[in-house]
N, C-alpha and C positions, 0 to 999 in steps of 0.2 A: 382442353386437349385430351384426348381418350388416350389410356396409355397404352404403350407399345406389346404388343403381342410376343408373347415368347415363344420360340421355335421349341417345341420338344428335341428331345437330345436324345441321340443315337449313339452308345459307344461303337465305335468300331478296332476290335481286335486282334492284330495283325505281330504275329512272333516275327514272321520272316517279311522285312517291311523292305523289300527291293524288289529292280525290274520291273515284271509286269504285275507282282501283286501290288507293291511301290503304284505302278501306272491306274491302277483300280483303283485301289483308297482313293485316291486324289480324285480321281475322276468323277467318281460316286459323290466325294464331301464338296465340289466345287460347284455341283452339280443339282444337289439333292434340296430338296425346299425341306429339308429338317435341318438341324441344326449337327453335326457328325462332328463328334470328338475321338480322336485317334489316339489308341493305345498299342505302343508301337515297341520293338527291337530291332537294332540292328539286320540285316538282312544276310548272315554269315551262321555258318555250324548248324544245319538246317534240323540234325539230328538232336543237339543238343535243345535247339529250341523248342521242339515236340516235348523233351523230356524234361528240362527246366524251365522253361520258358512260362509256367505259372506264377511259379514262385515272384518275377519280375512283374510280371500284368499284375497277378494280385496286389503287389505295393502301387502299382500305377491307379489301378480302381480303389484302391482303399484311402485315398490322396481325393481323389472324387466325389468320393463318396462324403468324405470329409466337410469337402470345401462349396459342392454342387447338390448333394443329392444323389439320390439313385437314379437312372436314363430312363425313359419310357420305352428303350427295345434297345438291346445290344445285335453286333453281327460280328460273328468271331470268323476267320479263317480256316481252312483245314490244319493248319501249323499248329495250332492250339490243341494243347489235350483239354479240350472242355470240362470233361468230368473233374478231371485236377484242379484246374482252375477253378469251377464254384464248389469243391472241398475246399480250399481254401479259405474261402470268400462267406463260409456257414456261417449263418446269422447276421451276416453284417448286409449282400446284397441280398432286396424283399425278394423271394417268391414266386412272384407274378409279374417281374418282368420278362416279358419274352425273348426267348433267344433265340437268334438265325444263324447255321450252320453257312456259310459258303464255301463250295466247294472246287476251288478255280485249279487243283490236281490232285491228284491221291496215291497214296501210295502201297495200291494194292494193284493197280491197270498200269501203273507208272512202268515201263521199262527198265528191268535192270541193266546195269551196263556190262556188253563183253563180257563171261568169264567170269560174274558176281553172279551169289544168288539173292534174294532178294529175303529184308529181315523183316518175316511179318509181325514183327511189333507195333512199325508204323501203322502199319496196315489195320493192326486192331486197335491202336489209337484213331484213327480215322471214325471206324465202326461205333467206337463207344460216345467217341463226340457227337454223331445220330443220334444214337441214341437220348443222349443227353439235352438235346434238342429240340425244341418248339418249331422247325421249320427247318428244313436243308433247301440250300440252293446249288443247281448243279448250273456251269455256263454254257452246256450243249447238251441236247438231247442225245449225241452219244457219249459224251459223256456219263451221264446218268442211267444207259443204258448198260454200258459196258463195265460200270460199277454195279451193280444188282446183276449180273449175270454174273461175275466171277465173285459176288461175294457167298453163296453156298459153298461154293467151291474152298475159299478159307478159312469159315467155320466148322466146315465136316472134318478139317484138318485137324482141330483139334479133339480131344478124348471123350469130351462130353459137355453135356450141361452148355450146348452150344444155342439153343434157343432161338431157333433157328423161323421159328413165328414170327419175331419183332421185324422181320426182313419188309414183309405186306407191310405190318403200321409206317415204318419208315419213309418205304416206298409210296405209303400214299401222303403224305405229310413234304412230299419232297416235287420243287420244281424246276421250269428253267429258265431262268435268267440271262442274257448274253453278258459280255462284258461291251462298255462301251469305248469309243474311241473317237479324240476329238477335230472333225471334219472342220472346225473354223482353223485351230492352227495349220493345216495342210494348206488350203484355201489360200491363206494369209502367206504362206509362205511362196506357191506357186505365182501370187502378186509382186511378189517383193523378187523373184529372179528374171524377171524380164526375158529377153532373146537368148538366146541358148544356139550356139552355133549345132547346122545338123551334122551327123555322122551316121555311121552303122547302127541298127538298131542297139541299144543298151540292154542286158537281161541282169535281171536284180536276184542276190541274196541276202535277204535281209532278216536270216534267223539264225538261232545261237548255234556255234559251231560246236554240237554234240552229236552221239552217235545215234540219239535216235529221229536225228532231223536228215538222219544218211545222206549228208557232201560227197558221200562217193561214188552214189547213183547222179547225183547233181554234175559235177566233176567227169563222169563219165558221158554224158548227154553234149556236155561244153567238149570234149576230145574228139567226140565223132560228128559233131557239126564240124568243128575245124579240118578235120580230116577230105571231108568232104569238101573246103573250100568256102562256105560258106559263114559268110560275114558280118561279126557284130563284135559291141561292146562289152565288158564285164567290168559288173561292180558289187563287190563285197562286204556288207557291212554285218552287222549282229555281234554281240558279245562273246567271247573265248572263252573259256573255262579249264581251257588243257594249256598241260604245259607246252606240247608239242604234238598239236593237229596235223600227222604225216601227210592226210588225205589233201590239207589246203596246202600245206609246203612246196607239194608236187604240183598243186594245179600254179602255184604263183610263179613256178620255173615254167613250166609248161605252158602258162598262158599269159606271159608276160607282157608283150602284146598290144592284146587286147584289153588290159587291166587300167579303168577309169579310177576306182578307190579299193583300198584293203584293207579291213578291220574295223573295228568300233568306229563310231563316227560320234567324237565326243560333245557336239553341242546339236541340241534338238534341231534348231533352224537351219542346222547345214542337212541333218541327217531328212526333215522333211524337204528342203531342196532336192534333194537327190532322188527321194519319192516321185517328185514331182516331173522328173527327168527319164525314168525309167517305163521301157517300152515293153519288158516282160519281168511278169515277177512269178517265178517258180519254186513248187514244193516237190521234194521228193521224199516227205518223211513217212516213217513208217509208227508217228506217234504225234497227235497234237487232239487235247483236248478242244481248243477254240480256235485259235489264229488270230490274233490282235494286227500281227506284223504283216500279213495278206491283206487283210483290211483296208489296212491305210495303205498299202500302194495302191490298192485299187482308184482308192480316190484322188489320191496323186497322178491317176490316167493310167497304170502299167496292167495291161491285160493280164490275167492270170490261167497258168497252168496247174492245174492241181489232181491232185490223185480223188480217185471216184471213193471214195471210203472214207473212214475217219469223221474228223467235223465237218469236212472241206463241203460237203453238200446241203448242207444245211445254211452254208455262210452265201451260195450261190441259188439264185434262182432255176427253177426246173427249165426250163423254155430254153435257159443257157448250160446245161450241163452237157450238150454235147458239144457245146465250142472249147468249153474252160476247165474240163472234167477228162482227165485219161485212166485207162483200163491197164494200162503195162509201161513197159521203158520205148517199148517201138510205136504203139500209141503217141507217147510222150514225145518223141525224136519226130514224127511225124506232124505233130501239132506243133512243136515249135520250129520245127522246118517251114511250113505255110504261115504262120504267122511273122517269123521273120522276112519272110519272101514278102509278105503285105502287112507292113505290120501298119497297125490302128489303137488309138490309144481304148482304155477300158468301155465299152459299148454305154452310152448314156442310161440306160433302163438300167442297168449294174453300178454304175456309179449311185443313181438317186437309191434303187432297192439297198444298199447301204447305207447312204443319208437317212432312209426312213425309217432303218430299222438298227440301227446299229451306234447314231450319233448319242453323246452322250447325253444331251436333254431330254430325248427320248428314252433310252434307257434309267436312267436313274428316277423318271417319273415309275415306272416298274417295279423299283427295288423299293422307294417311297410306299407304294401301294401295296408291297408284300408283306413289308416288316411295319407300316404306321398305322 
């Protein structure tokens, strides 16, 4: 009997280990024909994790290092101060394993909130983990664009000695990767809910309720359909983070109603039920790196409306940006006006051009090929 082949080993180093970074690690190590070990923190004090968050990994790799070996490629987060972490790590991890940056947000393009300015520390921890790096991966090409465009902008900030060269090697050393998202559990679940009594078209929120996913452009969209008479469902789901979202308080007096679900939907199988049920799923943000949450309703059947900017175009085929894609709010009012008037679940070419490009088999053969 020939003995069994060992998978080489991937660390994967994740400070802020929830949500949809949470949803990536898993996705990737479930996924990945290497063998991905996770070196994780809690997903909480996200500030803190950037700034201590070595100190933790380093005793987690140094425990590996021990008992395993060193990895044939690690892939750290943006969370990670990289540089901190392999000071740490001098002499104990070799050399010449390769490191990969990913870069699923940042915190220099990141939105501040309201009325904060924004503390470019993080920002230059971002930069140096680049630097620090055998590879960066961005999960959107605008992503990756809209980081090298404002990053000049916050080295010239500082007084000097800004070295402002290393930008090109980075920029060429760096690519993009999507995130993946898994179309069997949707599938599995739109099997297991059977008949579905009809009603009014349903239109879906299903992203976190912050200011730069603006529910108030959203919110105002749902007040002037109603105004007008016309007819449908709402259902609310994504994670809160405020202690008092005024903007959704109002809509849930206001659209009381019409209101199918509101708030977190705390077990995955109900929450892709509900996917699976929903006849529009709309954006009105004025910030998203990727869209994991567009994604999968898609495949759950809900037509998408989405703003012509951002990732959102990239996530959609050219042939379909003039169905799925708006220019403004009256745009928007207007395309979800005709679609609710006819609505049709997600056009089949749109469902599969996600399945082919998006699912996570396919995807993490990518990340496998980038970093093995």
């Amino acid at each position: 009997m020939s003995p069994q082949i060992q998978k080489p080993t991937v660390w994967l180093v994740s400070p802020y280990h929830t949500g949809s970074h949470l949803s990536w690690a898993e996705g990737y190590a479930d996924h990945s024909r290497l063998r991905v070990v996770a070196l994780t923190m809690a997903g909480r004090f996200w500030k803190w994790r950037m700034q201590g968050g070595p100190m933790e990994l380093a005793a987690q790799a140094r425990q590996l290092l021990a008992t395993e070996g060193p990895p044939a490629a690690i892939l750290a987060t943006d969370m990670l101060n990289l540089p901190v972490w392999l000071g740490l790590l001098r002499g104990e991890l070799p050399a010449d394993v390769p490191i990969f940056l990913y870069m699923h947000e940042n915190q220099l393009t990141y939105p501040p909130r309201p009325n904060e300015q924004p503390d470019l520390t993080y920002a230059m921890t971002n930069w140096l983990s680049q630097l620090a790096a055998d590879g960066v991966i961005f999960n959107s090409d605008y992503h990756r664009q809209s980081w090298f465009r404002a990053l000049p902008n916050l080295l010239k900030h500082f007084p000097d000695y800004s070295h402002l060269e290393e930008i090109e090697a980075v920029q060429a050393r760096s690519v993009v990767l999507p995130v993946g998202i898994r179309c069997g559990r949707i599938d599995e679940a739109r099997n297991d809910l059977g008949k579905v009594d009809a009603g009014p078209p349903l239109i879906l929120w299903n992203q976190r309720w912050e200011y730069d996913k603006r529910p108030d452009r959203f919110f105002r969209l749902l007040y002037r359909l109603a105004e007008e008479g016309i007819d449908f469902r709402l259902a609310v789901a994504g994670e809160n983070f405020r202690r008092q979202p005024e903007e959704f308080e109002e809509a849930w007096s206001r659209l009381a109603g019409r209101i199918v679900q509101w708030g977190f939907v705390e077990s995955g199988r109900a929450y892709r039920q509900l996917l699976c049920q929903a006849d529009l799923v709309i954006s009105t943000a004025d910030h998203e790196f990727f869209g994991i949450s567009i994604l999968e309703a898609i495949v759950g059947g809900a037509f998408p409306l989405l703003p012509d900017r951002l990732s959102y175009p990239e996530l959609i085929p050219a042939e379909l940006h003039p169905a799925c894609l708006y220019t403004d709010e009256d745009d928007l009012y207007r395309k979800a006006v005709h679609r609710l008037g006819h609505p049709r679940a997600a056009p089949p070419s749109l469902q599969s051009h996600v399945r082919q490009h998006f699912d996570w088999p396919v995807v993490a053969a990518l990340y496998d090929q980038a970093i093995g």
